[in-house]
Each structure stands twice: as structure tokens, then as C-alpha cells.
N, C-alpha and C positions, 0 to 999 in steps of 0.2 A: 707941476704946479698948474692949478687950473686957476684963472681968472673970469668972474663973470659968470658964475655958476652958482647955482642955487641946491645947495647941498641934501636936499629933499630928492631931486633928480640925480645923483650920481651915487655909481657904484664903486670900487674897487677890488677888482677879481686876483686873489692871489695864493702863493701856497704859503706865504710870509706872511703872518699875523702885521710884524713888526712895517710892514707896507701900508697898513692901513690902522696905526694905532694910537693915531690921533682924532681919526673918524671911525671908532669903532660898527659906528652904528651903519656907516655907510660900506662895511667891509663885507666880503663873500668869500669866506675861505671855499679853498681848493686842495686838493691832493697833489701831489708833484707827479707829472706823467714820466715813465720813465721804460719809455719802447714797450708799453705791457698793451699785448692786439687788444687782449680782454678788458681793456678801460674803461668805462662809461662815466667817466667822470663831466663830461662834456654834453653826455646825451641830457644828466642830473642838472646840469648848469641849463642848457636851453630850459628846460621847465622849469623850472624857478626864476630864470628870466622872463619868462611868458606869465609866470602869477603875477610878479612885480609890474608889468607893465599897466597893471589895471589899475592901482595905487596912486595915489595924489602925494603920499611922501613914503619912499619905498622903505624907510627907514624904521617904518613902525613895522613891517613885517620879518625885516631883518632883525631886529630886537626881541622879536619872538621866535624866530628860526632857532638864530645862534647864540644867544644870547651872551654875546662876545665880554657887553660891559660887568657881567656878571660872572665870569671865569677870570678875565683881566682886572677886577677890582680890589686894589688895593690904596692905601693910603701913603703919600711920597713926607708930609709932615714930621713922623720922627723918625726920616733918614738926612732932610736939609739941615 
């Protein structure tokens, strides 16, 4: 839980959609590392870290990346 945060400035890095799917737009999926030497999933993350920091709300670049709310979009209405 983050307090006093302005949701334009945070990210959340994970290999679990379901971690950040309330904040789609602030999410950055990841791969799960799993002892492989040959990984660069990390090296991928620094640069994309280094775009974002230029950004005034990283969130608009993240929505173009990933386009997370547009794989995740569904309607919950005719399941309540």
C-alpha cells in the first residue's frame, strides 16, 4: 500500500499481471527469472526505466508499451 503518492510517478514491476490490476496503467510486466545466465530481462527493464524517467506521467508511455488495459478489457456488468 503506498500512501501519498501520486500515481503518475509509480510503477509496479512484476511477473504477475494480477499485482498490478488495479493500476493497469502503472504496471511493467516482467518475465519470471529462473537461474537462466542468459536472461536480459533486467538489462530490458533498465532501458525502459531510463525512457520513463523523462516523462511527467509515465503512465502515458506505459499504455502505449503494453497496452495492458486493452488485453485486460473486459466488462464485470453481466457477471454481478
Amino acid at each position: 500500500m503506498f500512501k501519498n503518492r501520486d500515481l503518475k510517478d509509480l510503477i509496479i514491476v512484476d511477473n504477475a499481471v494480477y499485482s498490478f490490476g488495479a493500476q493497469l496503467a502503472n504496471g511493467v510486466p516482467i518475465t519470471p527469472f529462473k537461474d537462466d545466465k542468459e536472461d536480459r530481462e533486467f538489462e530490458y527493464l533498465q532501458n525502459y526505466l531510463n525512457i520513463l524517467k523523462d516523462y511527467d506521467d509515465m503512465r502515458e508511455l506505459n499504455k502505449e508499451a503494453f497496452k495492458m488495459e486493452q488485453v485486460y478489457q473486459f466488462k464485470l456488468e453481466p457477471y454481478i
